[in-house]
N, C-alpha and C positions, 0 to 999 in steps of 0.2 A: 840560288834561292832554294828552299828548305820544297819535299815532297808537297808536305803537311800545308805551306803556304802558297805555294802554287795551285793547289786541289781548292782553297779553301778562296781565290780571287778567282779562279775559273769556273767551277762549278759551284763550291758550298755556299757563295755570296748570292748570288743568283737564286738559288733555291728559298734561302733564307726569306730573301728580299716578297716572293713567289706566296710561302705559307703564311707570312706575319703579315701580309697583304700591308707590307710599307712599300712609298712612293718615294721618296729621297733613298737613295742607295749613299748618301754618307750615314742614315738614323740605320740600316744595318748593322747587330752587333759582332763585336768583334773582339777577342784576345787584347789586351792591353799588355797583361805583366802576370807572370807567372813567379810566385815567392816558393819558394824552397827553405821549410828550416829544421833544424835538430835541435831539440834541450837535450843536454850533456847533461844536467844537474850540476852537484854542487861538487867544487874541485879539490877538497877536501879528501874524498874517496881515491880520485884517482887521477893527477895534475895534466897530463898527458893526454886526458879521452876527449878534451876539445879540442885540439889541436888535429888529434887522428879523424876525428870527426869531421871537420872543417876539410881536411886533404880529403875524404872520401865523399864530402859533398862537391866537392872541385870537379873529383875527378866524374861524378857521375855528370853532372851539369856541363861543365867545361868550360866551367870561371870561377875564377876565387870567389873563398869566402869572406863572409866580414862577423869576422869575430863580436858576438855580442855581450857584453857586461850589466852587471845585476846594479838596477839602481837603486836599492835599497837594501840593510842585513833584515836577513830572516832566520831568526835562532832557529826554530824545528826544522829549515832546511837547509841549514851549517851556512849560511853563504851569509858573506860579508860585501858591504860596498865595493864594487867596480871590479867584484870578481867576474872570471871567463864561465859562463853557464850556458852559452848555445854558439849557434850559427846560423848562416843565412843567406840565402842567393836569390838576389831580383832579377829573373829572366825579360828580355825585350828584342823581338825583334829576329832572326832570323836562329839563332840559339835557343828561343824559345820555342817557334813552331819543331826543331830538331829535337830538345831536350819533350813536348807534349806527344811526338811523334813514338818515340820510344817507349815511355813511357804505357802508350797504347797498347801498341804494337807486341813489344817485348816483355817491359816488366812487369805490368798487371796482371798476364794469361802467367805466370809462373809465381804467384800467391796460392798458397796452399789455400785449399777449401774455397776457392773462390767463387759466388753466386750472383756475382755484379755488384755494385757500386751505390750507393744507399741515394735516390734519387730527392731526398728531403734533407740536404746538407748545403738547400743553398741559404745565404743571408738576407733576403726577400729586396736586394738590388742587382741579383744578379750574377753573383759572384760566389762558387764551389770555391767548398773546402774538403779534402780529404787527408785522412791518416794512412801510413805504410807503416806495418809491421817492423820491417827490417830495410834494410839497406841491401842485404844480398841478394833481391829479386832484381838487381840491375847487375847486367853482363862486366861493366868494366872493374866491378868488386873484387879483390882476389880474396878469396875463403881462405887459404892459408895463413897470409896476415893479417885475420882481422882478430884483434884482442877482445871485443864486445859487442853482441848487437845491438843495432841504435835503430829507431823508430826515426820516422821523419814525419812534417804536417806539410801538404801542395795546396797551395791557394791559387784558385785561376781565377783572375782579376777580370771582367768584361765589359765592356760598354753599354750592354742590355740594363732597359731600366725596370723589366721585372723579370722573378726566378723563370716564367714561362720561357722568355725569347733568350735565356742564359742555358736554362733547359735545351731547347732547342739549336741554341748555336755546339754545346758541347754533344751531342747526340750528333751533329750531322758530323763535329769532328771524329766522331769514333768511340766517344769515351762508353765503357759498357755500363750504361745501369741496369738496375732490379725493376723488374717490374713491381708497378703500384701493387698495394693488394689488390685483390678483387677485379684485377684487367688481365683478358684472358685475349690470346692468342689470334688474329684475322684469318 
């Protein structure tokens, strides 16, 4: 079993259960599904950057990607029906506290200029979304072969049915946010 899920049945459940003063320990929320994706754009530029793409979201993650296709032409961004324009990884389950773990841990603290994690990026059911710059703040990247940098979008999926206790579940995981404005330090 993963660090990240073991800490989070042992101690972070308990807790959680403790501040949100809930009494059913199944209404604790909890990690469902972690989405990982890249838009490659339009393959017109360059046929090959979804595919490289797709292998370096593999390899960060540590399962294939599934190739996704544009379901409509949009002339101003060259792409045509059922062309290759991104990628994408639905994490579940023991992969995914390993793949959030890292994540934390590793590639966040190595973003340049980083001041924490914008605390108002959830979608008011509970469920963060964030952007990465680059794909090179993750260790198993090799910088040598990489031909372009690719941005990626992480969406953590949760069970919390508002941003507070989504808030809250991803805080006790580690995730670093920004402080609100005007909240100052105990």
């Amino acid at each position: 079993m993963a660090r990240l899920q073991d800490q989070y049945k042992s101690e972070i459940a308990a807790k959680l259960k403790d501040d949100l003063k809930i009494e059913n320990p199944m209404a604790v929320p909890r990690l469902s599904k972690v989405v990982v994706s890249m838009g490659t754009g339009s393959p017109m530029i360059d046929k090959n950057r979804c595919e490289t793409a797709a292998a370096d979201l593999a390899r960060i993650t540590g399962q294939k990607a599934q190739i996704r296709k544009s379901r409509i032409a949009v002339s101003n961004f060259k792409t045509r029906r059922d062309m290759a324009v991104g990628c994408r990884v639905t994490l579940r389950g023991k992969r995914m506290f390993e793949f959030v773990d890292r994540l934390i841990n590793t590639a966040i603290p190595r973003l340049r200029d980083f001041r924490g994690l914008n605390p108002r990026s959830f979608d008011g059911r509970g469920n963060y979304s964030m952007g990465v710059p680059d794909q090179t703040i993750f260790p198993e990247i090799d910088l040598a072969s990489m031909p372009t940098i690719q941005g990626m979008n992480i969406t953590f999926v949760t069970t919390a049915r508002s941003d507070t206790e989504g808030h809250a579940l991803l805080k006790e995981l580690g995730m670093p946010f920004r402080r609100a404005e005007g909240q100052r330090d105990n």
